[in-house]
Every structure is written in structure tokens, then in C-alpha cells.
N, C-alpha and C positions, 0 to 999 in steps of 0.2 A: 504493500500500500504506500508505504512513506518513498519507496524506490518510483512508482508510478505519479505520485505528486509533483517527486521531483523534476520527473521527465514533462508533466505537465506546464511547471513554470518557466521550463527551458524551452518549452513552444510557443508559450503565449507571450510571452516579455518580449519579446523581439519582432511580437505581430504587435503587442501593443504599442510598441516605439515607434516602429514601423506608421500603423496609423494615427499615431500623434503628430510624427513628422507629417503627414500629408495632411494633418488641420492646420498645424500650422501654416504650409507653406498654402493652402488656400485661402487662409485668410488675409497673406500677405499679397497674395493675385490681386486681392480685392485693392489694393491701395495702388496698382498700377504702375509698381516698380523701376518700370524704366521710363516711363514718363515723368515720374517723380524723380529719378534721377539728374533728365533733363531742365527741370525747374530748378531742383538743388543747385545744377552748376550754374547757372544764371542768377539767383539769389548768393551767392557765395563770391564771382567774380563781380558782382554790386559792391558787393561786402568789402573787396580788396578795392576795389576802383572808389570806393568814396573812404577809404583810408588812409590811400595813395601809400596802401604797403599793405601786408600782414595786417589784420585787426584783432589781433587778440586771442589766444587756443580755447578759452571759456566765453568770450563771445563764441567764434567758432560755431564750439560744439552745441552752444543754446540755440542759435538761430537755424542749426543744422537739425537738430531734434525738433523744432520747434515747426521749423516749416515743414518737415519729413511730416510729424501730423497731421497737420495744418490740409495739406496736399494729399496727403494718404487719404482721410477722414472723407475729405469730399469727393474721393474717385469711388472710395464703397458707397456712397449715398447714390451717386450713378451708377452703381452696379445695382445697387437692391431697386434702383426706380426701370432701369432700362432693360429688366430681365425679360420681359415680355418680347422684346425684341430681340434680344442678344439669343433668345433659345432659337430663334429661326434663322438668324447670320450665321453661315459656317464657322463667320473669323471668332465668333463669339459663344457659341454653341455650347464650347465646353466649361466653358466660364463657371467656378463654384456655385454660384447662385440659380442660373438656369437649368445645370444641370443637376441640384437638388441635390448639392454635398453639403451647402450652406441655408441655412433656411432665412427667409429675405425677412424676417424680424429681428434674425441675429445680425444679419449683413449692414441693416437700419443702425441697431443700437452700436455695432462696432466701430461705426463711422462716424456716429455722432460724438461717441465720447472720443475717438480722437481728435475733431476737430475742437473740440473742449479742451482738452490735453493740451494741445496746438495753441491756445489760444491762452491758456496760463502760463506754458514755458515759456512763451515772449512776454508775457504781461510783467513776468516776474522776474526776469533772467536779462532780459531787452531793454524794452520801452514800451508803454501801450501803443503809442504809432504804429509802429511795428508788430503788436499784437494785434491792432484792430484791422490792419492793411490784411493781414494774411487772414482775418475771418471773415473781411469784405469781399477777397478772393473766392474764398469758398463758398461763400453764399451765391454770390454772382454766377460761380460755376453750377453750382447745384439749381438755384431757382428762376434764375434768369437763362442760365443756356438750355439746363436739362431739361427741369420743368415744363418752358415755357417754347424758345425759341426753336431748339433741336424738330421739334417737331410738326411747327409748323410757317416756318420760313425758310426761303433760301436764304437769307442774310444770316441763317445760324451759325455758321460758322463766323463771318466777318464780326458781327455784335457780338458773339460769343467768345472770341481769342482774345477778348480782357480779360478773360478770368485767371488764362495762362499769363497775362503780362504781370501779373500781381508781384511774382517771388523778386524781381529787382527792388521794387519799392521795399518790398520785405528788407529786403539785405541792407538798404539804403538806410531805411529807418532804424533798423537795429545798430546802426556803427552813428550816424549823427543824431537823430531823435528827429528829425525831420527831413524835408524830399529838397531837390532842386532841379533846375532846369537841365541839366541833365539826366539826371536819374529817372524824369517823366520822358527824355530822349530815348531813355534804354527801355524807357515800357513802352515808346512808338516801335521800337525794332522788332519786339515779340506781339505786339499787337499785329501788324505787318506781314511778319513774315508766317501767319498762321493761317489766310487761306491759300497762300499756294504750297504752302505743306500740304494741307488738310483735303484739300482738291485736288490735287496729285492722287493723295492716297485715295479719294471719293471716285476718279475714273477708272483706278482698279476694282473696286467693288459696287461699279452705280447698279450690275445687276442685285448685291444683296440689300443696298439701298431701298431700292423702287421694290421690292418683296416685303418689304415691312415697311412702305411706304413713307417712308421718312424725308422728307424733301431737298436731299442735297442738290449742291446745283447740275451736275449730271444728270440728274435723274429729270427735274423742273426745266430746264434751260437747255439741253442739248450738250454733248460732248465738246462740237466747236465751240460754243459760246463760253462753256469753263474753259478752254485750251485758252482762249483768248483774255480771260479775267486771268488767268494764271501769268501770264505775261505781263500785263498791266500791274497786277499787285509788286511782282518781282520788280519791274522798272521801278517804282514807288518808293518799295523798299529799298534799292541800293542807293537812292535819294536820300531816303532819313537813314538809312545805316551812317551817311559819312555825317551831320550833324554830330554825333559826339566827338569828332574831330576839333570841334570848336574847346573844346576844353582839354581833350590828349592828344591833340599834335598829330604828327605824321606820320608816327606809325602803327597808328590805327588807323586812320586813311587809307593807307595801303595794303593794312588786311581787310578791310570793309571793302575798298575798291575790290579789290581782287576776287575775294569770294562773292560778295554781289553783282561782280559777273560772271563769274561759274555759274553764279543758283539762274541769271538773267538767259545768259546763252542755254543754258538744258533746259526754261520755260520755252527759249524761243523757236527749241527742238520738238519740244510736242509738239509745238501747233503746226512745226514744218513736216513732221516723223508720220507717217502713219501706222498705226496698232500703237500698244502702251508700254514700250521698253523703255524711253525716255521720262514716261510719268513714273513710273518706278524707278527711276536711277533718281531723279529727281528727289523721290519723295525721302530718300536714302539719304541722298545728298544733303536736305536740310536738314534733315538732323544733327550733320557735322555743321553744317554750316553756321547755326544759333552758339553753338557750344561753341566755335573759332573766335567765334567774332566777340564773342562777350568775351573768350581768353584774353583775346587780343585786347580789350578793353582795359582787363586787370592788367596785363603788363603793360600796357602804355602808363597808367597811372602809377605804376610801382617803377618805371626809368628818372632817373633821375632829371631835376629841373633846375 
């Protein structure tokens, strides 16, 4: 008996592990990991570029936990709201929530207290600026795009890619206690350069779009007509990309120039290319592209003057 127990405990502990590791790592699905990471780096190079060095390893790491919340919090509140839809997108399908590993009251309250979490580690660690910037973020994301807009406008993306601009003001606020005209320069750059990411990625999937009816512009407006919004945003954008030159000089300039016409010429490939190689190299593309350009930011401001 006591020989078969043991054999017992030596089966089950290691399936118990086993499925604790897989709640955990689905609840961290829910926070949207690598887009969170992408904000991270953009509140972080704010952080160094309104220091004009290093800010601090306990700043750092509060505004780094803080916004990680912050960020996380409101992508589960879009998980638990958008599951109805996510269950019929392939890209989304498997998603903890749709697919009934997570149940969408626990997805609700997981996200909320992180955004709470989120909102005291800067309150308390930061500055309230900075606390309140990064839960005006999430609200915006959650009630204004999820809510409201995603669903029924084409403009959801365009009015909605404030919510992502939020994490520079974050970073900003937490190192001075208030914003400047800069700092709203680096929230035009992420406001900007989010639909012709976002529509990039919308003409690879307008067929799972227009199935769960969701009105991106592919789907409402036609292929060419986003190929050609996608161009125009890009030209835009490497327009306001070089504005925070007024303040770091020239060699940011020269990486904003630079990569705002990589991101410019691979727009001006879709709409030349036909099929969708170029919206997917694209859509790949900015993703480096946001993360350079705000590097690029921080070390302009951290060269000596």
C-alpha cells in the first residue's frame, strides 16, 4: 500500500506542475506579452530620453512593473470582452478564454486588478501623473477602442492607436512629474505609426475580419483604398518622426530619416506589389521600426551636449 502511494505521488506531482505551469502561462497570454513588451520599450526609452541618461534602477524597475500592469491589465479586459470573436478568428481561436481554459469572469477580474496594481505602483513609487496617464491609457484602450470603436468604425484603428501612445507619457511622467513638447512629439510617433502597422497586418487577415464582421478598413473600404491610406499615414509619419529632432539633434534625424523611409518605400510597395508579401514584410518591419526609432531617441538624448 505505502509502496503504491508512493508510486502514486510520483505521477501526479509532475502532472500537477505540469498543469500549473500551463495556468500560469495562460494567464500571462492574457496580458499580450509581446505587445506589452513593445510598449515597455517605448515607455522606458521616454524614461532615458527625458533624463538625458540613465534615470534611476528603482525608478527603472517601478515604472517597468508598473506599466507591465498597467498594459497587461487592459489587454485581459480585451481578451475577456472580445472572446466572442476571437473563438471564430483562426489567429485567435486558441486564445485561453475562447477556448474555455480560462473562464471570462476570471479573465474580467484578472485584468482588472492588474490595472489597479498598475495604477498604485506608479501612484506610489512614481508620480500620480504618471499613474493617472497609464490608467487613462487603459481605459481608452479598453472603453473607447474595445468597447466602442473596434466594432463599429473604420476609424478604429486610427482613434484607437492612442491608447498604445500612452506608455511615452508614462515614462515621461514618471522621471519629471510632468509632459512637454516633446514627449507629446513621441506620443504623435506611436499614434502615427499604428495604422499602417495595424492595416498591414488587417490585409493579411480582412478574410477573418469581414467573418466576425468587425469593420476594419479592408474589409469596409477595399484593399486598394487601405494600400493607399497605408502610404499616406507612413509619409505622415516620417514627417512627425523627424520633429523630435528639434530637441536631439542629428542623430536622430538620421535614424528617423532613415527608417521612415524603409517603413515609407515597403508602404509604397504594397500598393505597387500585387498579393500580400510586402504587407507582411511591412507589418514585421514596424515592429523594428517603433523600437529603433525611440532607441534612437534615448541615445540621442544620453550623447553628450
Amino acid at each position: 500500500m505505502i509502496a503504491e502511494a508512493q508510486d502514486v505521488l510520483l505521477v501526479t506531482a509532475p502532472g500537477r506542475w505540469h498543469a500549473a505551469r500551463g495556468v500560469a502561462s495562460d494567464y500571462v497570454s492574457l496580458t499580450k506579452p509581446r505587445i506589452m513588451l513593445l510598449l515597455l520599450i517605448t515607455e522606458l526609452t521616454a524614461m532615458i530620453t527625458a533624463a538625458r541618461g540613465w534615470p534611476g534602477s528603482l525608478l527603472f524597475l517601478a515604472a517597468m512593473v508598473g506599466g507591465a500592469l498597467s498594459a497587461g491589465g487592459a489587454s485581459a479586459i480585451n481578451c475577456w470582452f472580445d472572446r466572442d470573436i476571437d473563438a471564430v478568428m483562426a489567429r485567435t481561436c486558441t486564445r485561453p478564454v475562447p477556448s474555455g481554459r480560462i473562464k471570462p469572469a476570471h479573465a474580467l477580474a484578472f485584468g482588472t486588478s492588474l490595472c489597479v496594481g498598475g495604477f498604485l505602483v506608479l501612484a506610489t513609487a512614481t508620480n500620480l501623473l504618471a499613474a493617472s496617464l497609464a490608467l487613462a491609457g487603459g481605459l481608452f484602450y479598453v472603453f473607447v477602442y474595445t468597447f466602442w470603436l473596434k466594432r463599429s468604425t473604420r476609424q478604429n484603428i486610427v482613434i484607437g492607436g492612442a491608447a498604445g501612445a500612452f506608455p511615452p507619457l508614462v515614462g515621461w511622467a514618471s522621471v519629471t512629474g510632468s509632459l512637454s513638447p516633446l514627449a507629446l512629439a513621441l506620443f504623435a510617433v506611436v499614434f502615427l505609426w499604428t495604422p499602417p502597422h495595424f492595416w498591414s497586418l488587417a490585409l493579411l487577415l480582412r478574410r477573418q475580419y469581414s467573418a466576425v464582421q468587425v469593420p476594419m478598413l479592408p474589409v469596409v473600404a477595399g484593399e486598394p483604398s487601405t494600400r493607399r491610406a497605408i502610404v499616406v499615414y507612413s509619409a505622415i509619419l516620417l514627417g512627425v518622426s523627424l520633429i523630435p529632432a528639434l530637441w536631439l539633434g542629428p542623430f536622430y534625424a538620421t535614424a528617423a530619416l532613415l527608417l521612415g523611409g524603409a517603413m515609407l518605400f515597403m508602404a509604397i510597395q504594397v500598393v505597387s506589389t500585387e498579393g500580400r508579401t510586402w504587407a507582411s514584410r511591412l507589418f514585421h518591419f514596424s515592429l523594428a521600426y517603433l523600437a529603433l526609432v525611440f532607441l534612437a531617441a534615448a541615445i540621442a538624448a544620453s550623447l553628450p551636449h
